[in-house]
PDB file of N, CA, C and O in Angstrom:
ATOM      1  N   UNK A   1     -26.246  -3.448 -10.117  1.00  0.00           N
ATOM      2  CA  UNK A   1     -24.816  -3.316 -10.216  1.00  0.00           C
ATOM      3  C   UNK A   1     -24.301  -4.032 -11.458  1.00  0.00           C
ATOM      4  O   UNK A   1     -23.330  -3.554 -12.045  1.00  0.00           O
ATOM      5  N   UNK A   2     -24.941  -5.255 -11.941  1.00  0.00           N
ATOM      6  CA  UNK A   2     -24.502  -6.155 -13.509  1.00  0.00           C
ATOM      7  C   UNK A   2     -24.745  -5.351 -14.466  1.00  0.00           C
ATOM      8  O   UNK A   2     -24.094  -5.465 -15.505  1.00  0.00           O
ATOM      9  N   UNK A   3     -25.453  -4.640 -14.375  1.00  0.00           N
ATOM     10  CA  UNK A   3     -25.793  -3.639 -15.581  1.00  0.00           C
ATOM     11  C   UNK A   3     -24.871  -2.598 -16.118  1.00  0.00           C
ATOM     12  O   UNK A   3     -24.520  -2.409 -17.282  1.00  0.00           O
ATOM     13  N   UNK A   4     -24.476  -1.810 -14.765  1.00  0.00           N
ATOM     14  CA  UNK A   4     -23.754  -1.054 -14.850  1.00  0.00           C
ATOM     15  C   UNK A   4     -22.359  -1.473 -15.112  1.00  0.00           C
ATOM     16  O   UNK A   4     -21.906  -1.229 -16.230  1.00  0.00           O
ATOM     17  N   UNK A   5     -21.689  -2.010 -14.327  1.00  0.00           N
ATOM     18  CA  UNK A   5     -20.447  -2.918 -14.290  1.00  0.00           C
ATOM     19  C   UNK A   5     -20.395  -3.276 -15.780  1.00  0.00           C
ATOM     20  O   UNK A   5     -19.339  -2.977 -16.338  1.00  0.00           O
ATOM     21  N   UNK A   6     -21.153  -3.745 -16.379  1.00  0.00           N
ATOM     22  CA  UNK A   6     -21.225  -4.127 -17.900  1.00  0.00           C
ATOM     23  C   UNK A   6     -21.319  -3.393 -18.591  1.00  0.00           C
ATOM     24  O   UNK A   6     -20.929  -3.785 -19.691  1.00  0.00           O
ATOM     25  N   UNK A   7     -21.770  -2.091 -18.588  1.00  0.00           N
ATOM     26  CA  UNK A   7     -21.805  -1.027 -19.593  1.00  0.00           C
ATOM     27  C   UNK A   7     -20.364  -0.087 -19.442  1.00  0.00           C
ATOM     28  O   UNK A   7     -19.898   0.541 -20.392  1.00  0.00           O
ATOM     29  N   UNK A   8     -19.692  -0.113 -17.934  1.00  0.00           N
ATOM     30  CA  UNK A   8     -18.573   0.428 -17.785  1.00  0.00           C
ATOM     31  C   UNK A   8     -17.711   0.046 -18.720  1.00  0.00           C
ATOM     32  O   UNK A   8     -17.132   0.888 -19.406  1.00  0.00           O
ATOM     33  N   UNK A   9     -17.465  -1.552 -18.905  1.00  0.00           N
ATOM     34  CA  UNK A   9     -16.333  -2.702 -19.471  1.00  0.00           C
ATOM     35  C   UNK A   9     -16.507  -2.659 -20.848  1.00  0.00           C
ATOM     36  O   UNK A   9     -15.674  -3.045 -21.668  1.00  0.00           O
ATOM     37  N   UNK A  10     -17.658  -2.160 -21.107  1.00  0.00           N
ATOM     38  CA  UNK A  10     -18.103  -2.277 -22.820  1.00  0.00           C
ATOM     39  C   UNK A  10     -17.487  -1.314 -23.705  1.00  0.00           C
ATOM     40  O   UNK A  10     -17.353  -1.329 -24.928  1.00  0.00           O
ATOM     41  N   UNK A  11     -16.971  -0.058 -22.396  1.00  0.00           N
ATOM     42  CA  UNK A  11     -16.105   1.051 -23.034  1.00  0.00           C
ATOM     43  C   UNK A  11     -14.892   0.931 -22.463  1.00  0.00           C
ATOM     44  O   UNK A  11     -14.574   2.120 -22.461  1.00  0.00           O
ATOM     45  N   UNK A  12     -14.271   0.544 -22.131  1.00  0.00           N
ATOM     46  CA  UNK A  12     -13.222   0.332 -21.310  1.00  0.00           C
ATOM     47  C   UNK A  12     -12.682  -1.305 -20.173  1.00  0.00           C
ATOM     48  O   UNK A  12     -12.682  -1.187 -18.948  1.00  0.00           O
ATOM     49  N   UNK A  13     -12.422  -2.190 -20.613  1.00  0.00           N
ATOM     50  CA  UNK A  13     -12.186  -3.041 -20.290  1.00  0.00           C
ATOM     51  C   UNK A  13     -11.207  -3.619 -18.834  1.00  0.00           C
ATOM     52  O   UNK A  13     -11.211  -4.550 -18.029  1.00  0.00           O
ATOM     53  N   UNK A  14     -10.445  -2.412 -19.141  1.00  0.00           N
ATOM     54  CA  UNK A  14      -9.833  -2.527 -17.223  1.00  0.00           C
ATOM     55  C   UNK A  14     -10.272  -0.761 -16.691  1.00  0.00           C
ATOM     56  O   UNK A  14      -9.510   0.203 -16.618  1.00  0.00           O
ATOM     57  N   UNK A  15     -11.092  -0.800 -16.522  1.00  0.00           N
ATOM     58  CA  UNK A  15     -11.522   0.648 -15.565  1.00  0.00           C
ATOM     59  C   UNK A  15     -10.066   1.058 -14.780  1.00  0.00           C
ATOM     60  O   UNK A  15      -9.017   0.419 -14.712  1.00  0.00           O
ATOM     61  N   UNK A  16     -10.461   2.494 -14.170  1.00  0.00           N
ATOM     62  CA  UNK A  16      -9.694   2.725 -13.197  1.00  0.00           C
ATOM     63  C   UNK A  16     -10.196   2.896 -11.863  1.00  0.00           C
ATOM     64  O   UNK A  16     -11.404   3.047 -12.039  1.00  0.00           O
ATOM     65  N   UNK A  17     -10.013   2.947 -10.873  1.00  0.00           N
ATOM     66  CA  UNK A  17     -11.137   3.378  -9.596  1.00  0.00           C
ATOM     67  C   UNK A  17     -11.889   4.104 -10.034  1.00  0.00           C
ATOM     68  O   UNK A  17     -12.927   3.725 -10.578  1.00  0.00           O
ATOM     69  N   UNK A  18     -11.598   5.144  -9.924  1.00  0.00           N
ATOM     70  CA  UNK A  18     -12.585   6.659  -9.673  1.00  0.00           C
ATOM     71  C   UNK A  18     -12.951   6.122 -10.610  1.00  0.00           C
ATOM     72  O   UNK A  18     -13.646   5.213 -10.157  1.00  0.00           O
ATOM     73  N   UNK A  19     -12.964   6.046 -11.793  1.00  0.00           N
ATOM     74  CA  UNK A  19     -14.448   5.536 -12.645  1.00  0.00           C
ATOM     75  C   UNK A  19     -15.533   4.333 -12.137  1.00  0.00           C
ATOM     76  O   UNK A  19     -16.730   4.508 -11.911  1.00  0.00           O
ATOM     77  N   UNK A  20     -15.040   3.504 -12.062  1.00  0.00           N
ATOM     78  CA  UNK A  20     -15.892   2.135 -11.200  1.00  0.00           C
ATOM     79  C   UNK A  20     -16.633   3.156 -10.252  1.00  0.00           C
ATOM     80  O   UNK A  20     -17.832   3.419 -10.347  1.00  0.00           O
ATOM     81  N   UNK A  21     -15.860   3.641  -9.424  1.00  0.00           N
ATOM     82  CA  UNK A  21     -16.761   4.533  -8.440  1.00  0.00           C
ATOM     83  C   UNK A  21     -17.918   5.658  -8.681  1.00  0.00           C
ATOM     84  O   UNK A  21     -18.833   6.102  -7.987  1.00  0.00           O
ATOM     85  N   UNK A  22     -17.386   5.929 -10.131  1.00  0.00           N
ATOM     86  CA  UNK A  22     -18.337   7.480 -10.607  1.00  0.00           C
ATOM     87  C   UNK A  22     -19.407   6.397 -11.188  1.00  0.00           C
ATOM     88  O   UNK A  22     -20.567   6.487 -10.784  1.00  0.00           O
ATOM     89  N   UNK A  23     -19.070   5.390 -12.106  1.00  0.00           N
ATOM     90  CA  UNK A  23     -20.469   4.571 -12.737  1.00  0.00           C
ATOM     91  C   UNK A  23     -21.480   4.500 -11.724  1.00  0.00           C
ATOM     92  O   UNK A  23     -22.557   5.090 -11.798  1.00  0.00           O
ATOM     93  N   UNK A  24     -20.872   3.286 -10.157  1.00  0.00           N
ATOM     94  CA  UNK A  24     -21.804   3.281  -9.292  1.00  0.00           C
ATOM     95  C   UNK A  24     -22.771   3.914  -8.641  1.00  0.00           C
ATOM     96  O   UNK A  24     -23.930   3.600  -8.369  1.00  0.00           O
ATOM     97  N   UNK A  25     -21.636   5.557  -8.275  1.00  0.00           N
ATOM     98  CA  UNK A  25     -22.867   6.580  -7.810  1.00  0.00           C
ATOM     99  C   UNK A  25     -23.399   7.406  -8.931  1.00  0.00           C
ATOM    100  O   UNK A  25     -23.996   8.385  -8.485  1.00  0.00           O
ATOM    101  N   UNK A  26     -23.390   7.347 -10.260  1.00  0.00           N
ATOM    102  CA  UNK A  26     -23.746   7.693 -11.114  1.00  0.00           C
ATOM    103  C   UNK A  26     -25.388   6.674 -11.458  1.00  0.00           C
ATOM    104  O   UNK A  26     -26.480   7.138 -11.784  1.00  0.00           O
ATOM    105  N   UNK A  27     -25.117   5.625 -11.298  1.00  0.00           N
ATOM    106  CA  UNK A  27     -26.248   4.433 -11.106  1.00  0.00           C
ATOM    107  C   UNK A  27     -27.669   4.660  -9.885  1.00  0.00           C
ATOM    108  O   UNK A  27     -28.787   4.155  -9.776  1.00  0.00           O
ATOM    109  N   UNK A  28     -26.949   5.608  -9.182  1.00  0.00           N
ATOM    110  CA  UNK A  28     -27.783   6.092  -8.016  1.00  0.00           C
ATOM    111  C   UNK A  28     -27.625   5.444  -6.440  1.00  0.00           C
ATOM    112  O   UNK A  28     -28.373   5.635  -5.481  1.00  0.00           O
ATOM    113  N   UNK A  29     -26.175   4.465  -6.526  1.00  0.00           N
ATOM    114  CA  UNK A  29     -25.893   4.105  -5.295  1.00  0.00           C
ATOM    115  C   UNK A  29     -25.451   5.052  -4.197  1.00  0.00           C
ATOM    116  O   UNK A  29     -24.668   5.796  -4.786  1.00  0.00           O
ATOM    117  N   UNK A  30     -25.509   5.425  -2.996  1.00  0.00           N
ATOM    118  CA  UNK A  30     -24.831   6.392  -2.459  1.00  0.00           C
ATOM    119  C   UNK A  30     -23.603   5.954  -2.051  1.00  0.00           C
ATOM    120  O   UNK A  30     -23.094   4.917  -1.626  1.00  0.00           O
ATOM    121  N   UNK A  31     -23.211   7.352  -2.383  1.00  0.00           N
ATOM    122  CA  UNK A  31     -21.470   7.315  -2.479  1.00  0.00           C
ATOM    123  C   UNK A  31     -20.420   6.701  -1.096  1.00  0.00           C
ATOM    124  O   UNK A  31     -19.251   6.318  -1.057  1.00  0.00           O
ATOM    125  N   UNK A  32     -21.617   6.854   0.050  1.00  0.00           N
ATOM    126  CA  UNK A  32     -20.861   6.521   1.177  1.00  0.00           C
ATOM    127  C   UNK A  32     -21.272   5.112   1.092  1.00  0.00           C
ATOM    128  O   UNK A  32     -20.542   4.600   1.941  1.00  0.00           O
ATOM    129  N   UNK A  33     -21.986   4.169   0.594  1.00  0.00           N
ATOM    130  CA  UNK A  33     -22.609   2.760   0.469  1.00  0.00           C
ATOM    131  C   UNK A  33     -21.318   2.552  -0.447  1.00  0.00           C
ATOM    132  O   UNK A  33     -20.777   1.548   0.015  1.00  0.00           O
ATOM    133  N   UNK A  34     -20.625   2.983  -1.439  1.00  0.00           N
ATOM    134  CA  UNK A  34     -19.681   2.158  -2.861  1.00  0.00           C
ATOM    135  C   UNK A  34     -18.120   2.039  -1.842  1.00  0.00           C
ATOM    136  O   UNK A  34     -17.857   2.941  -1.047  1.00  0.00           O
ATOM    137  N   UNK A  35     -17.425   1.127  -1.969  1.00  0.00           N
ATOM    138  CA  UNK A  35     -16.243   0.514  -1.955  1.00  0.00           C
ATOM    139  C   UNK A  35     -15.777   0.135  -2.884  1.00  0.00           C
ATOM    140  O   UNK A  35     -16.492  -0.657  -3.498  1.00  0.00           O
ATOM    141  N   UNK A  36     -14.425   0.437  -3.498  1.00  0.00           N
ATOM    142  CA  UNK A  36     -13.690  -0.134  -4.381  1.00  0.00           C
ATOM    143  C   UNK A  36     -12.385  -0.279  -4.417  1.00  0.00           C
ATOM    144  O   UNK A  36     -11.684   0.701  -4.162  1.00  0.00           O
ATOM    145  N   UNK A  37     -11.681  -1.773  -4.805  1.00  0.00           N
ATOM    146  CA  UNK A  37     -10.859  -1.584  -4.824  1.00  0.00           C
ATOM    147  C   UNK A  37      -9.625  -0.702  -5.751  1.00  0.00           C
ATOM    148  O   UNK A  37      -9.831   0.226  -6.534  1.00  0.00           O
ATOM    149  N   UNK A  38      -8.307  -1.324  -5.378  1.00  0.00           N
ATOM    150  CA  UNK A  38      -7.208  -0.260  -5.362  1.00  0.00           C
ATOM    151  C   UNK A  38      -6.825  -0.940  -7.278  1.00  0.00           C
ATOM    152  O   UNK A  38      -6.735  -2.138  -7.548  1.00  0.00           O
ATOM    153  N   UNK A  39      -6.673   0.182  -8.282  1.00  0.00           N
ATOM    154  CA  UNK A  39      -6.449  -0.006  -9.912  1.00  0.00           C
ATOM    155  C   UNK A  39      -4.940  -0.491 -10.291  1.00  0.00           C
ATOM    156  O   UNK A  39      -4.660  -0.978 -11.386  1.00  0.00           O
ATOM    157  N   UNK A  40      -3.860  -0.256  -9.066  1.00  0.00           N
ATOM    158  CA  UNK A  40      -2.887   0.018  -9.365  1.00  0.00           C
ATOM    159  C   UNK A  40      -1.941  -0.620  -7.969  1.00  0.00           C
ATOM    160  O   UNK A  40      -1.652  -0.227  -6.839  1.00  0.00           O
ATOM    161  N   UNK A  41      -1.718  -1.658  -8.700  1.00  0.00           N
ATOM    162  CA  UNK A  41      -0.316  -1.684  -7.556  1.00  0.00           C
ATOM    163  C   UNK A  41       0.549  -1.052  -6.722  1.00  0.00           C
ATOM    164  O   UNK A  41       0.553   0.171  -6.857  1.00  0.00           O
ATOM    165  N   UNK A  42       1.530  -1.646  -5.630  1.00  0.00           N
ATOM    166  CA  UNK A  42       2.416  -0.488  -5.294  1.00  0.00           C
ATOM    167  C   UNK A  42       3.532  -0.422  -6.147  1.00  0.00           C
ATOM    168  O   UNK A  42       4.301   0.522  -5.963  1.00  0.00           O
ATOM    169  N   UNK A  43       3.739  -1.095  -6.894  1.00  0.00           N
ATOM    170  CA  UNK A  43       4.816  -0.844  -7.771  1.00  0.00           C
ATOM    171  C   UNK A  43       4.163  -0.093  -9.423  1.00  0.00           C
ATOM    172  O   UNK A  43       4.944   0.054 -10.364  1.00  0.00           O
ATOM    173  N   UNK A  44       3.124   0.188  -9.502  1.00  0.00           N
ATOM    174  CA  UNK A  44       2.291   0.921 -10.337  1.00  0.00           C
ATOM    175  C   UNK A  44       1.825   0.096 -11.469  1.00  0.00           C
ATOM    176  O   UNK A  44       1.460   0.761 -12.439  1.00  0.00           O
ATOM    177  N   UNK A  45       1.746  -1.165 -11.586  1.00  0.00           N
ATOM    178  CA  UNK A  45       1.267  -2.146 -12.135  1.00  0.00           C
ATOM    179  C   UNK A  45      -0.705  -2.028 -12.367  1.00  0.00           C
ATOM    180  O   UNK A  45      -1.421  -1.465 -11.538  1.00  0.00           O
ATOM    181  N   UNK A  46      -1.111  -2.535 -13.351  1.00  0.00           N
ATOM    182  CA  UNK A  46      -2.162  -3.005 -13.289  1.00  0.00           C
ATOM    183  C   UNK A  46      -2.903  -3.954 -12.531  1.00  0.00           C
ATOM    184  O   UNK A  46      -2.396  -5.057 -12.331  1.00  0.00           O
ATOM    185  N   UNK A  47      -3.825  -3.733 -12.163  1.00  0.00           N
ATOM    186  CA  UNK A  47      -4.344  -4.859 -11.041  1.00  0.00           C
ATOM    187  C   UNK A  47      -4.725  -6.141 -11.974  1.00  0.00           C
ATOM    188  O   UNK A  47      -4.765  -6.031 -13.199  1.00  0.00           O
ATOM    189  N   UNK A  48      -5.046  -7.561 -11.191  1.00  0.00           N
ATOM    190  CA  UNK A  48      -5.672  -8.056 -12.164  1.00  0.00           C
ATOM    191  C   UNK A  48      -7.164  -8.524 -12.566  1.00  0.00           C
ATOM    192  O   UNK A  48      -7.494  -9.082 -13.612  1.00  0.00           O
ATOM    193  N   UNK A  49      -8.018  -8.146 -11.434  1.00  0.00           N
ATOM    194  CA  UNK A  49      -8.852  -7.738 -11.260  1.00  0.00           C
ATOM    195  C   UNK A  49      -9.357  -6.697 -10.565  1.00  0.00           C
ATOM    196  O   UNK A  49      -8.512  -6.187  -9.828  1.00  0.00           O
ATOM    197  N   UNK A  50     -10.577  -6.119 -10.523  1.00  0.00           N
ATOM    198  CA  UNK A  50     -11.131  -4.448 -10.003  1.00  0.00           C
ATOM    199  C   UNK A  50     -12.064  -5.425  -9.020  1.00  0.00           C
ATOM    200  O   UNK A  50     -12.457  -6.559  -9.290  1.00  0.00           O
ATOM    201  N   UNK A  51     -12.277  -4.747  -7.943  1.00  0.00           N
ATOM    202  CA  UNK A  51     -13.662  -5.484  -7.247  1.00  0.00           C
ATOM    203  C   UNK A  51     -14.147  -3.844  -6.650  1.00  0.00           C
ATOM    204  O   UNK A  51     -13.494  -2.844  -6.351  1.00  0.00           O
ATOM    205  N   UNK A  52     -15.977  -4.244  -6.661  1.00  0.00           N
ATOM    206  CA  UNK A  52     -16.676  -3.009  -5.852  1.00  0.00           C
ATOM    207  C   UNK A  52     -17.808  -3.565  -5.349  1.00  0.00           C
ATOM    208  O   UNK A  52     -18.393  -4.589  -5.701  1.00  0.00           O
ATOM    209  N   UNK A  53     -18.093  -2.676  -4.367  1.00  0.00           N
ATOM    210  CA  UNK A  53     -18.958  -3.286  -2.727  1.00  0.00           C
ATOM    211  C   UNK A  53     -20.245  -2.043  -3.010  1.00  0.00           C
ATOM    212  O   UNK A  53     -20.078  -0.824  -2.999  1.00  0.00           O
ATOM    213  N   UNK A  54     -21.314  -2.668  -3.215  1.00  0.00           N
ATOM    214  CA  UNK A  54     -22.520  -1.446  -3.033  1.00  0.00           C
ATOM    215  C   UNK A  54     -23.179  -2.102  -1.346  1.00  0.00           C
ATOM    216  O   UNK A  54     -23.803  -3.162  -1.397  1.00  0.00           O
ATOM    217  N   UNK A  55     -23.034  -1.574  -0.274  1.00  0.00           N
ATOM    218  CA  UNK A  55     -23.803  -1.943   1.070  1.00  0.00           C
ATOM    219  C   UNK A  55     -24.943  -1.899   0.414  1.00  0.00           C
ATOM    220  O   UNK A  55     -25.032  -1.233  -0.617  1.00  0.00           O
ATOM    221  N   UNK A  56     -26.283  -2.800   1.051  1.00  0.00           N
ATOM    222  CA  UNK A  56     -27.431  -2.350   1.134  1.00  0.00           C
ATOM    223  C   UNK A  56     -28.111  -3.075   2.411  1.00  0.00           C
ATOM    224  O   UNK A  56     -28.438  -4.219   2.094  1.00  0.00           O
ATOM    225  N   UNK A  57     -28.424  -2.770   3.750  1.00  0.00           N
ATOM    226  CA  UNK A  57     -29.063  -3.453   4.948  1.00  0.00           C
ATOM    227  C   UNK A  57     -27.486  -4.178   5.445  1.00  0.00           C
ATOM    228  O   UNK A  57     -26.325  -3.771   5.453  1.00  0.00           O
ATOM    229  N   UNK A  58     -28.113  -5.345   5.800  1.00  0.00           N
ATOM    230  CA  UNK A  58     -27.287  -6.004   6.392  1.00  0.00           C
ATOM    231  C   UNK A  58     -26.537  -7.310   5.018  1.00  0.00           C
ATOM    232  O   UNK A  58     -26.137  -8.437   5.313  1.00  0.00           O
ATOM    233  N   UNK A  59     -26.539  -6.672   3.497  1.00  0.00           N
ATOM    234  CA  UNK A  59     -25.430  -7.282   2.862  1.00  0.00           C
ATOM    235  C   UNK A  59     -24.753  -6.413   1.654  1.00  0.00           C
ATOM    236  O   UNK A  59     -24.889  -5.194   1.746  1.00  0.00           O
ATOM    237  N   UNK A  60     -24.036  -6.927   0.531  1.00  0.00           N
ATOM    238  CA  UNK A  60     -22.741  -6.513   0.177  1.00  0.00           C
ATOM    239  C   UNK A  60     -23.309  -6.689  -1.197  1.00  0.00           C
ATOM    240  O   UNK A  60     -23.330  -7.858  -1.583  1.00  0.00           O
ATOM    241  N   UNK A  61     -23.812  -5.713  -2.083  1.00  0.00           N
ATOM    242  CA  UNK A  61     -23.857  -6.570  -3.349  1.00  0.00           C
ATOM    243  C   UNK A  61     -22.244  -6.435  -3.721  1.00  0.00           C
ATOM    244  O   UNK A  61     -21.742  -5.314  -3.634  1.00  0.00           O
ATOM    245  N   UNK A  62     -21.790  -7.060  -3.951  1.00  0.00           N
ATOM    246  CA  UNK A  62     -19.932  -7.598  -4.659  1.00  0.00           C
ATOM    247  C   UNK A  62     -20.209  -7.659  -5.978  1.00  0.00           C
ATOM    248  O   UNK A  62     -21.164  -8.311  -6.401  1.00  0.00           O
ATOM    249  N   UNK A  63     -19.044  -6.689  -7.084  1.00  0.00           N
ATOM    250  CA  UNK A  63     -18.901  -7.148  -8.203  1.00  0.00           C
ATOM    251  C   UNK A  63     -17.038  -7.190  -8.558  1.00  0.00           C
ATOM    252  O   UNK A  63     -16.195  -6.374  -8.185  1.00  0.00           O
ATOM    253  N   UNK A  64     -16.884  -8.195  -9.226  1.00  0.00           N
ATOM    254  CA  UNK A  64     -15.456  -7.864 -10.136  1.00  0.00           C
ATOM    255  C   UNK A  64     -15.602  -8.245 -11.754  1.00  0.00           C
ATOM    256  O   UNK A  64     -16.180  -9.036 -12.499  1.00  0.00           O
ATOM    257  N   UNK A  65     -14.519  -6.942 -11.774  1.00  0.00           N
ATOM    258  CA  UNK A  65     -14.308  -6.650 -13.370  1.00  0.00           C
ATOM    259  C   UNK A  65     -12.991  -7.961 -13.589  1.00  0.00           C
ATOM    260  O   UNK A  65     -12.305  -7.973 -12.566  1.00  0.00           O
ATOM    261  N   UNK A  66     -12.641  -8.708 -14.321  1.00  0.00           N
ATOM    262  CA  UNK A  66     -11.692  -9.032 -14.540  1.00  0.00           C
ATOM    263  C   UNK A  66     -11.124  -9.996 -16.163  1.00  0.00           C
ATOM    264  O   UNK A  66     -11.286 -11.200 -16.359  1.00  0.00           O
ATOM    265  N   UNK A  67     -10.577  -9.168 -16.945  1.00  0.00           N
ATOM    266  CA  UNK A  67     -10.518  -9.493 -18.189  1.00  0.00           C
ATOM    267  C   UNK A  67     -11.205  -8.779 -19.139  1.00  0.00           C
ATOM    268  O   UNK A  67     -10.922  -8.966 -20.322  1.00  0.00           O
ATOM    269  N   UNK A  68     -12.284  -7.788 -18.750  1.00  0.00           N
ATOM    270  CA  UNK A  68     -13.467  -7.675 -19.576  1.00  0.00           C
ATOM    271  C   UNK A  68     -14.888  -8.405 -19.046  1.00  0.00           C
ATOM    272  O   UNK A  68     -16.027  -8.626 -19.457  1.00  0.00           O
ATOM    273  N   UNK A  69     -14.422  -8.531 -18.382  1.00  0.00           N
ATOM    274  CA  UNK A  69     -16.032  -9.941 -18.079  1.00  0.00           C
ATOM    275  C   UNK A  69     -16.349  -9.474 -16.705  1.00  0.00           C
ATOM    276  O   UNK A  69     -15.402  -8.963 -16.107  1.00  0.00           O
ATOM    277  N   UNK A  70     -17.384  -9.538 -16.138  1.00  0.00           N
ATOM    278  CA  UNK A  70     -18.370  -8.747 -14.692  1.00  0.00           C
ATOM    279  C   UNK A  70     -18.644 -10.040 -13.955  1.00  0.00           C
ATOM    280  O   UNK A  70     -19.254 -10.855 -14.647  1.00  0.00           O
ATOM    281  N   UNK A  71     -18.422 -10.337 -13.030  1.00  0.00           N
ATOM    282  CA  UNK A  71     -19.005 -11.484 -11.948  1.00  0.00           C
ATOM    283  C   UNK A  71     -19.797 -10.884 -10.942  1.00  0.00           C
ATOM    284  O   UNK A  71     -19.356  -9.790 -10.591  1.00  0.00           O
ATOM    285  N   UNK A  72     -20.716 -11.213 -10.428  1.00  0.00           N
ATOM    286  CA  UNK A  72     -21.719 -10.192  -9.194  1.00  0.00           C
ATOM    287  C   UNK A  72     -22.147 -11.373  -8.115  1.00  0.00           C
ATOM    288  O   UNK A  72     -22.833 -12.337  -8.454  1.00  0.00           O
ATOM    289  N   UNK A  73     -21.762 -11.216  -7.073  1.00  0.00           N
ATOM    290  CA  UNK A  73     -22.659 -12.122  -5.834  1.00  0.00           C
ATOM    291  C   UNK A  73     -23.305 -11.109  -4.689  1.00  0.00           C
ATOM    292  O   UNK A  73     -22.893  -9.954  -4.795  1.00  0.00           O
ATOM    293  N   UNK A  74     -24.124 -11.316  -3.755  1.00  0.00           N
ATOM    294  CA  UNK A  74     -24.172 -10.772  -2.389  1.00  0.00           C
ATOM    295  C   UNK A  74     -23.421 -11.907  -1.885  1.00  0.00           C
ATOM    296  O   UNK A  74     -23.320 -13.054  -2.320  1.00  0.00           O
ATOM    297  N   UNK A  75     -22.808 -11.214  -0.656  1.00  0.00           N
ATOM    298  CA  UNK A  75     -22.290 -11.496   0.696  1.00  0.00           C
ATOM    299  C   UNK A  75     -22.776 -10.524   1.987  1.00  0.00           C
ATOM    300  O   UNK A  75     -23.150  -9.390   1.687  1.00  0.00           O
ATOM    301  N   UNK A  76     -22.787 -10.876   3.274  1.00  0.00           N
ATOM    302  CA  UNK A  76     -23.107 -10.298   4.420  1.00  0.00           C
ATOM    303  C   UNK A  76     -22.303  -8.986   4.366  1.00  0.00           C
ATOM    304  O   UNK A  76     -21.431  -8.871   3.505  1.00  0.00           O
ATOM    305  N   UNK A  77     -22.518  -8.104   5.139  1.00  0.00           N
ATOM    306  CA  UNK A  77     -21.596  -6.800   6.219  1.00  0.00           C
ATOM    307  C   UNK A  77     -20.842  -7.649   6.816  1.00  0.00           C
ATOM    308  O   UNK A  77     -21.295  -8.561   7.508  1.00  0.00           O
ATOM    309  N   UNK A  78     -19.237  -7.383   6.555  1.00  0.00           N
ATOM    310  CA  UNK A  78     -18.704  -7.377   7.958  1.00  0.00           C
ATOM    311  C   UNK A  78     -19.567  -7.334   9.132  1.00  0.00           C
ATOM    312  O   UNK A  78     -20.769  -7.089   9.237  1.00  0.00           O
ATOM    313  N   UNK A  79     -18.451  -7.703  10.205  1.00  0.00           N
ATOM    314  CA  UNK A  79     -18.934  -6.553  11.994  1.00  0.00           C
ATOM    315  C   UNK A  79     -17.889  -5.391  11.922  1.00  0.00           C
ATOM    316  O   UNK A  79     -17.611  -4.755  12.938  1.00  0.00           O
ATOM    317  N   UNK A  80     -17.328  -5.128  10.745  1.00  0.00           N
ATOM    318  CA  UNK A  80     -16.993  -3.711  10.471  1.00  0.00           C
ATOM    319  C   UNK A  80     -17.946  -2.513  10.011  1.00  0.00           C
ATOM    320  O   UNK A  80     -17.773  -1.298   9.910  1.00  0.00           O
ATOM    321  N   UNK A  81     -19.128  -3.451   9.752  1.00  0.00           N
ATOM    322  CA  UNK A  81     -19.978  -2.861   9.283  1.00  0.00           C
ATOM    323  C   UNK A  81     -19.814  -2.172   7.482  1.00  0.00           C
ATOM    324  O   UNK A  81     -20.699  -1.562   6.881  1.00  0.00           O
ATOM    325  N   UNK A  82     -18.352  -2.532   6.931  1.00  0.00           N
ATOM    326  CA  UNK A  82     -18.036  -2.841   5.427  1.00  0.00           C
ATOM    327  C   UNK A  82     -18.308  -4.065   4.502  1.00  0.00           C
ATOM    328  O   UNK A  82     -18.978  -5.097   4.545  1.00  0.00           O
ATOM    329  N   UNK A  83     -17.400  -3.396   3.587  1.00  0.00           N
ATOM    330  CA  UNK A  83     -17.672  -4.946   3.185  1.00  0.00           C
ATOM    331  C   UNK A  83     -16.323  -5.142   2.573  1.00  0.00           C
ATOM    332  O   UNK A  83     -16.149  -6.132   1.863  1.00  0.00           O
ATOM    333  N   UNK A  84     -15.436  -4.369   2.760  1.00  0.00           N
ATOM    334  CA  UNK A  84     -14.177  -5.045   2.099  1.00  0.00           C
ATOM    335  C   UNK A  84     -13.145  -5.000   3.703  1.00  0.00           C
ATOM    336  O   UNK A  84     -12.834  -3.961   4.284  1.00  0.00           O
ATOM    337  N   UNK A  85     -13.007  -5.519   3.866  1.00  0.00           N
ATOM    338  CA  UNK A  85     -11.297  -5.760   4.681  1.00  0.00           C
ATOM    339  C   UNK A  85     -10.210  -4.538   4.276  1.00  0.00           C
ATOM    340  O   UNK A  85      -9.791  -4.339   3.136  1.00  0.00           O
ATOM    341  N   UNK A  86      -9.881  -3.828   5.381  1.00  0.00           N
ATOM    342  CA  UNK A  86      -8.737  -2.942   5.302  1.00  0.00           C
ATOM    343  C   UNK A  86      -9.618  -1.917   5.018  1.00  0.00           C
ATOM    344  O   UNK A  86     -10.835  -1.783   4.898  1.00  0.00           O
ATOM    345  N   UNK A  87      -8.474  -1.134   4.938  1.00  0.00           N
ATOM    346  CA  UNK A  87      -8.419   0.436   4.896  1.00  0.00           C
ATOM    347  C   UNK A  87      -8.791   1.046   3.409  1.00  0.00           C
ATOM    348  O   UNK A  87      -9.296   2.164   3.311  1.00  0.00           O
ATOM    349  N   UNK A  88      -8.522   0.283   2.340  1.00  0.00           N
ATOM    350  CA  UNK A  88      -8.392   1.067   0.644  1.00  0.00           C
ATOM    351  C   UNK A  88      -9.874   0.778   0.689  1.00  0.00           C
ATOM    352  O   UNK A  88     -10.169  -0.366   1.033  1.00  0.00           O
ATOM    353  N   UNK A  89     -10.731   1.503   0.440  1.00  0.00           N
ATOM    354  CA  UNK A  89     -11.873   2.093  -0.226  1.00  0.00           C
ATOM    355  C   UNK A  89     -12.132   2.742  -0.907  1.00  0.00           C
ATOM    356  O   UNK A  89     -13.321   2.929  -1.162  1.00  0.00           O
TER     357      UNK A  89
END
């Protein structure tokens, strides 16, 4: 996911969803495994960071875009069996 996430930002520095999302399953994650968050406020603002969830077993690889720069950790599944909280995926 650092790889990719980093080659996204190298052309584009604040992504929009559907791209974050097309890199990932473009990377070969499956599409029902990627979560991402929401690009755009409700008032139609820029976010100020992007975050995206690749599932794999029982954890979360997590990345955020923010500034230009990629941060990556794992974290567990929910017992939602997600990995982000709420409904925007």
């Amino acid at each position: 996911m650092e790889s990719t996430l980093k080659t996204l930002v190298a052309g584009n520095p604040k992504p929009d969803r559907e791209a974050l999302r097309a890199a990932l399953v473009s990377a070969g994650i499956p599409k029902d495994n990627v979560e991402v968050s929401v690009s755009r406020t409700p008032t139609g603002l820029d976010v100020d960071a992007m975050e995206a969830a690749a599932r794999t077993g029982d954890s979360c690889i997590m990345g955020q875009i923010r500034d230009g720069g990629v941060v990556v950790t794992v974290l567990p599944v929910l017992a939602t069996g997600k990995c982000f909280v709420g409904d925007a995926r």
